[in-house]
C-alpha positions as CSV (number, residue, x, y, z in Angstrom):
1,X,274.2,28.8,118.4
2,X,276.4,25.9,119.3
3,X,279.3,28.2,120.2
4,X,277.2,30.1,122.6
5,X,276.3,27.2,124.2
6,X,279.5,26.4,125.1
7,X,280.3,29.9,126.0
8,X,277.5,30.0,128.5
9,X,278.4,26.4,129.6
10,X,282.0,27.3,130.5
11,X,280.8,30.2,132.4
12,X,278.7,28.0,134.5
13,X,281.4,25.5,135.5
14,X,283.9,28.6,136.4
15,X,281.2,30.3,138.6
16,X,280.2,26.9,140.5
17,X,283.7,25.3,140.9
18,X,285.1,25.4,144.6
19,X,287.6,23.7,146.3
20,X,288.3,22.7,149.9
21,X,291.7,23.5,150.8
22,X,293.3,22.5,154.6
23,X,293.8,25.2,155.8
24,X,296.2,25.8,159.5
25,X,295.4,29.4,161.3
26,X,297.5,30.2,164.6
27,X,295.9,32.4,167.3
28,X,297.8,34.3,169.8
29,X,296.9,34.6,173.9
30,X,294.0,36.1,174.1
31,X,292.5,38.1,178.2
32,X,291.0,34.9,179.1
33,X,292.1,31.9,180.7
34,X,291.6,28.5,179.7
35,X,291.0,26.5,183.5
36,X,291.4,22.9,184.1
37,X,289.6,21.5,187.0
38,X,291.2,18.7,189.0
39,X,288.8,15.3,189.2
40,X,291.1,12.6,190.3
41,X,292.9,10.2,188.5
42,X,291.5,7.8,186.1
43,X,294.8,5.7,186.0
44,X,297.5,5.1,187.9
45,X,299.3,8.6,187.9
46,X,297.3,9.7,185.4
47,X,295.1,13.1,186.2
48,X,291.4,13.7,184.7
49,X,289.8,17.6,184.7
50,X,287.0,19.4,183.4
51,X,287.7,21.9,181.2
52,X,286.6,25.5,181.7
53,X,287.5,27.6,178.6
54,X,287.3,31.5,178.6
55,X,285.1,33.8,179.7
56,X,281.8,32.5,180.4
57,X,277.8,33.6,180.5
58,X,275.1,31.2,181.5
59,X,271.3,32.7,180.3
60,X,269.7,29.7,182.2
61,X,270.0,27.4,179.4
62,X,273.2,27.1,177.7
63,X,276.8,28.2,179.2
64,X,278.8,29.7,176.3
65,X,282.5,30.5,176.8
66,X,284.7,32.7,174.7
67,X,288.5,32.8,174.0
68,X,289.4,36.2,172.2
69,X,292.2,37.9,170.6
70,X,294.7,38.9,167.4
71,X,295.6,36.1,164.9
72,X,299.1,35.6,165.1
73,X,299.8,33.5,161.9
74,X,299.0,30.9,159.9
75,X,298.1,30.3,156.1
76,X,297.9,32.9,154.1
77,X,294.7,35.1,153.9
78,X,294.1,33.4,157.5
79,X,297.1,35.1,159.2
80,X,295.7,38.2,160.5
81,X,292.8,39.6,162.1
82,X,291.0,38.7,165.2
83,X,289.2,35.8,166.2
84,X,286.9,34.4,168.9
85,X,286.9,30.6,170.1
86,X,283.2,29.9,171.4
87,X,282.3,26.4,173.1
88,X,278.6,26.2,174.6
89,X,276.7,23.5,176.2
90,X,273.2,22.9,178.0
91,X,273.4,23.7,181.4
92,X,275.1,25.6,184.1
93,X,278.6,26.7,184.7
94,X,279.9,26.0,188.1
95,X,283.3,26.4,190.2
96,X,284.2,23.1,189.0
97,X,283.1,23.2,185.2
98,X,279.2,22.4,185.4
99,X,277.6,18.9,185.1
100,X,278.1,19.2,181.1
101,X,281.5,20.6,181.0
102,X,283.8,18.8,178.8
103,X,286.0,16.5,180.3
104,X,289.8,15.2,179.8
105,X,292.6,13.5,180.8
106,X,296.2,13.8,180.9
107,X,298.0,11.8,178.1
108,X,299.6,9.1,179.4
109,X,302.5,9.8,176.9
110,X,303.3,13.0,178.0
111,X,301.3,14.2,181.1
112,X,301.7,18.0,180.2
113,X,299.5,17.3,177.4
114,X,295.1,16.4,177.9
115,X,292.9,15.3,175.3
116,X,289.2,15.2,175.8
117,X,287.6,12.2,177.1
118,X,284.1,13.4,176.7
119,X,281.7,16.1,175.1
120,X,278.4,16.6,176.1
121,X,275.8,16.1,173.1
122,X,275.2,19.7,173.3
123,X,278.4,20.8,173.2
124,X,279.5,23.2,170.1
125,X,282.6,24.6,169.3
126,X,283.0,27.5,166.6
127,X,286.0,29.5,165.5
128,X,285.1,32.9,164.3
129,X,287.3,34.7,162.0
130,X,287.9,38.4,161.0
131,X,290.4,38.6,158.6
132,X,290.9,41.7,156.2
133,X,289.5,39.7,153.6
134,X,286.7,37.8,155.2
135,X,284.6,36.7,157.9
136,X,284.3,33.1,158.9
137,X,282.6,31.2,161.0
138,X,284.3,27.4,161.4
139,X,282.2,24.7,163.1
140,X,285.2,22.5,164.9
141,X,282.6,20.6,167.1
142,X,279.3,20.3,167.0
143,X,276.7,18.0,168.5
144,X,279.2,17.0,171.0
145,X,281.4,15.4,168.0
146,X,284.3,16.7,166.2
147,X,283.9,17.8,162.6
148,X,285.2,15.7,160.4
149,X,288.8,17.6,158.9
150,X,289.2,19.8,161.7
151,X,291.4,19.7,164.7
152,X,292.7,22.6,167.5
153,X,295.0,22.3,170.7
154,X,296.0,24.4,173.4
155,X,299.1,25.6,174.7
156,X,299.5,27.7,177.9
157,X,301.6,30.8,177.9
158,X,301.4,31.5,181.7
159,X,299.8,28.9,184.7
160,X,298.9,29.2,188.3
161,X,297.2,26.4,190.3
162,X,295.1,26.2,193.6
163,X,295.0,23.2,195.4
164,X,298.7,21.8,195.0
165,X,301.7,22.7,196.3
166,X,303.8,21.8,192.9
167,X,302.1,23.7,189.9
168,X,301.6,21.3,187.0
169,X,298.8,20.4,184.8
170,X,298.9,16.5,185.7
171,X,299.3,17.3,189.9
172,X,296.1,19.2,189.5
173,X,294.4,16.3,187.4
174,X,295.2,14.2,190.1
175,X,293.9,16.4,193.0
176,X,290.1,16.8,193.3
177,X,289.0,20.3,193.2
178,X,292.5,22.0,192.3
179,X,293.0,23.9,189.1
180,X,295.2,25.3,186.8
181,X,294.9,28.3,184.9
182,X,296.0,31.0,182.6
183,X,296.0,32.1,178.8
184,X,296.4,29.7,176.0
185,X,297.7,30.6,172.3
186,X,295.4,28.2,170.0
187,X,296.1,26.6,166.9
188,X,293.8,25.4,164.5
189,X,293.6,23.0,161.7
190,X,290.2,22.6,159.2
191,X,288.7,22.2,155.9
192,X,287.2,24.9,154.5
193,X,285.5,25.5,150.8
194,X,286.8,28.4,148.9
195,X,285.9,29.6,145.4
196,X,288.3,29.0,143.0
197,X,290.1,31.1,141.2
198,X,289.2,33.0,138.7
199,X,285.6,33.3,139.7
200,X,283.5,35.8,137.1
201,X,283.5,39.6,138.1
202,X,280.3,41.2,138.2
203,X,280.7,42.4,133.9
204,X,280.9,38.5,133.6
205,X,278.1,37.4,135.3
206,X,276.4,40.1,132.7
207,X,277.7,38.2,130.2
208,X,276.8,34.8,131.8
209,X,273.2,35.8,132.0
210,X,273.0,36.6,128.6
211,X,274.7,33.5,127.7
212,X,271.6,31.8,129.6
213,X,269.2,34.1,127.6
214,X,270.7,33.1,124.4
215,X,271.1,29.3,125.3
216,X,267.3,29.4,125.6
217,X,266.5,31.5,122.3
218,X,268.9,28.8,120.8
219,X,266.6,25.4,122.5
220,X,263.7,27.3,121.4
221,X,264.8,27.5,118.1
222,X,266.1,23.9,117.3
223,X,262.7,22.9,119.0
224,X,261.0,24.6,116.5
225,X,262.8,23.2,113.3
226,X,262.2,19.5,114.9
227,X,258.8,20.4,115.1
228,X,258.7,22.0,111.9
């Protein structure tokens, strides 16, 4: 009886065990566009926007936005497939991002690149995934904070502006009201908890069970002779 305990007991630990591996996914241009919207500058020559990102849908309570497209690379088992980049917040969209948008600035270090300055507490962010393996959906913000272990940035493949007569990312951050615009390739960084290896096949769990089953015939029994 000992022996099956420790039969049964191993089985447990090799059907519970997980581990949470970083994993890096690389998503190509999808038919949207991500839109910056110029709000002035917050420094001297230093542009601030709002960010509009994808398509988006208002149903009179929370815009939702949507970046779609093929996965272009990455890890493996995340390196194909198709995926869909979803931010939402309370409130309406508008031509210049809505009241809730997120917001951003240019980084002083290099003003082609923006960072967000502020997300709205409502603000989520999910990555869905459809690989030929699995389907995944990856919370990189929510609550209007980043997840802890998780990070994404943007990179535009194409641009055009309104608003300023030199197209760049910081001119329109530093003209109220102009914007910038075009598809973005995405890449993504997060934590994600897989199964392990060597997880039991359906037979095993069979076997696992009846390891339980025999487990308790065997506490049963050793109660008994105490008893006895």
């Amino acid at each position: 009886m000992v022996d099956v305990l420790k039969i049964a007991i191993a089985a447990t630990i090799a059907a519970v065990a997980v581990q949470a591996n970083a994993t890096s996914v690389a998503l190509g241009a999808g038919s949207q566009s991500l839109t910056l919207y110029g709000q002035g500058p917050v420094a001297p020559g230093i542009g601030s926007f709002k960010v509009g990102q994808g398509s988006s849908s208002y149903d009179g309570t929370t815009s939702t936005f949507t970046f779609s497209g093929a996965i272009s690379g990455g890890d493996p088992g995340f390196n194909s497939g198709t995926y869909s980049f979803v931010t939402s917040y309370a409130g309406p969209d508008t031509t210049e991002g809505g009241p809730a948008a997120p917001r951003a600035q240019s980084n002083p270090a290099n003003t082609n690149q923006f960072y967000y300055t502020f997300l709205d507490p409502t603000t989520t962010i999910t990555l869905f995934l459809d690989t030929p393996g699995q389907k995944y959906a990856i919370p990189l913000v929510a609550g209007g904070n980043f997840v802890a272990g998780t990070g994404f940035d943007f990179q535009f493949t194409t641009t055009s502006c309104t608003g300023v007569a030199v197209c760049g990312q910081n001119n329109v951050g530093l003209t109220p009201r102009a914007t910038i615009a075009g598809p973005v390739t995405i890449g993504a960084s997060f934590t994600i908890a897989t199964v392990a290896p060597g997880v039991p096949e359906p037979a095993s769990w069979a076997l696992m069970v009846l390891g339980f089953g025999l487990v308790g015939v065997s506490a049963r029994y050793r109660n008994k002779v105490v008893v006895t």
